[in-house]
C-alpha positions as CSV (number, residue, x, y, z in Angstrom):
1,X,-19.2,4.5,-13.9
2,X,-16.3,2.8,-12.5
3,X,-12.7,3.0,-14.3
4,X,-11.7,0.1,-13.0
5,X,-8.5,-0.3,-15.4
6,X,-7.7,3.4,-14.0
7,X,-7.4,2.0,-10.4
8,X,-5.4,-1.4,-11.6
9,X,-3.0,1.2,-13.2
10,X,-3.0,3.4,-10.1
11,X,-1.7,0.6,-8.1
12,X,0.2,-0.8,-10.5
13,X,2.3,2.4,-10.6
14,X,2.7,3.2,-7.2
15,X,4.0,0.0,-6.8
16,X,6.4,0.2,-9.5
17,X,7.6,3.5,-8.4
18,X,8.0,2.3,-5.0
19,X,10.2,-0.7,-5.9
20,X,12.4,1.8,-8.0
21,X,12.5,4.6,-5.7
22,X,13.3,1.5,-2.7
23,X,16.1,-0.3,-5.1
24,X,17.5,2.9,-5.9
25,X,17.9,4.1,-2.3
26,X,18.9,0.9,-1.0
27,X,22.0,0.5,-3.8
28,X,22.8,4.3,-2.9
29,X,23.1,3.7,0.6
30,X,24.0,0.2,0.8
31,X,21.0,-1.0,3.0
32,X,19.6,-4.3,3.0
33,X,16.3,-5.6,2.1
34,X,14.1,-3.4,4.2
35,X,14.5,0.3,4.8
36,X,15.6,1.8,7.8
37,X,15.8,5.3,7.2
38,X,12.2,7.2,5.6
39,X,13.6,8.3,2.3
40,X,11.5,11.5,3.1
41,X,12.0,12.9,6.2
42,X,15.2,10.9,7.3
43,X,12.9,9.0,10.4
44,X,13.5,5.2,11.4
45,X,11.5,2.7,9.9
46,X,9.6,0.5,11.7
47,X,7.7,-3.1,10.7
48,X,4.0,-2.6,11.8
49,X,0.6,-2.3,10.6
50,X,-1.0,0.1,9.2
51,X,-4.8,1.4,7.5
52,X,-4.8,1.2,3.9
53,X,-8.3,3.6,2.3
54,X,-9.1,3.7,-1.2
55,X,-12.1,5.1,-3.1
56,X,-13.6,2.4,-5.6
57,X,-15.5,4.6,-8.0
58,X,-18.1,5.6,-5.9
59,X,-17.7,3.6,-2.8
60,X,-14.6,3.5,0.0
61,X,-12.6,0.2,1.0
62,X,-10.8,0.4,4.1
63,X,-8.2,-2.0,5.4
64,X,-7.2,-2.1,8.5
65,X,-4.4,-4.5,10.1
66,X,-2.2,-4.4,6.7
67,X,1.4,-5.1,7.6
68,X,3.3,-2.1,6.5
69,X,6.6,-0.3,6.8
70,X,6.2,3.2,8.8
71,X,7.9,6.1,9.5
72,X,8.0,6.9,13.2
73,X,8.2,10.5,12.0
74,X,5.9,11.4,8.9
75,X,3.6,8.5,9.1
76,X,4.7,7.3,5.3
77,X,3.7,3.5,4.5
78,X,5.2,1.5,2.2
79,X,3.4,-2.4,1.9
80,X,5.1,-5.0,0.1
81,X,4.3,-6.6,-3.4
82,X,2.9,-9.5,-1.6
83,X,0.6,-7.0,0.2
84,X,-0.8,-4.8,-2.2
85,X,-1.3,-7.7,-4.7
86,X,-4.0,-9.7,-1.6
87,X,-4.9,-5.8,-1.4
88,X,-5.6,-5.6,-5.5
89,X,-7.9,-9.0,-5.3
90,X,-9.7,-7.9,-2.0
91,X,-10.2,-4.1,-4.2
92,X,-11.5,-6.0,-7.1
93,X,-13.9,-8.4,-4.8
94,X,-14.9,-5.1,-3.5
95,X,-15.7,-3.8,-7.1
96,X,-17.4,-6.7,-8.3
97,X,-20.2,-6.7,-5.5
98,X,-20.8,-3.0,-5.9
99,X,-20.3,-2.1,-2.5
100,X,-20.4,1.7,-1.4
101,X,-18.3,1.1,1.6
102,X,-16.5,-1.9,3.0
103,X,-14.1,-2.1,6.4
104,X,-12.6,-5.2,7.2
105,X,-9.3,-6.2,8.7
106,X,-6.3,-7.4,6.7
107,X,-5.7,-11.3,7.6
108,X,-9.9,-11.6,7.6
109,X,-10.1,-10.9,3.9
């Protein structure tokens, strides 16, 4: 059975942490709106898109074409509250039909 209320949360952290995390860094080092420095491995940051995968209960959505900030180094993502919330209502479309797996492109959805 699906925990759906475990993945809203999920999200819903994540999010929250990464907004902090962001602010936090940003005040500390007196950078603007978007990051330019990966606040893990020190890399440049770099507007782009980027595959977003996440396992519904017992089926997989994948995302591809979300616009994301990356790390030319490690790889880390970071997507935008606008972003993750189309992301949250494509997940819970995704739920609702009971589909196992689902790939699609961003912008389609």
């Amino acid at each position: 059975m699906i925990d759906h209320d475990k993945i809203k949360i999920a999200v819903s952290e994540r999010r929250i942490r990464f907004r902090q995390y962001s602010a936090e860094m940003m005040i500390e080092r007196g950078m603007n709106e978007y990051m330019t420095v990966c606040p893990t491995c020190k890399g440049s940051i770099y507007i782009g898109t980027a595959v977003f995968r996440v396992k519904i209960g017992n089926g997989i959505l994948v995302l591809e074409d979300v616009p994301a900030e990356i790390c030319s180094l490690c790889g880390e993502k970071w997507f935008s509250d606008e972003v993750m919330i189309k992301i949250e209502a494509i997940a819970n479309d995704v739920r609702s039909r009971h589909v196992k797996f689902e790939i699609m492109t961003f912008d389609a959805a």
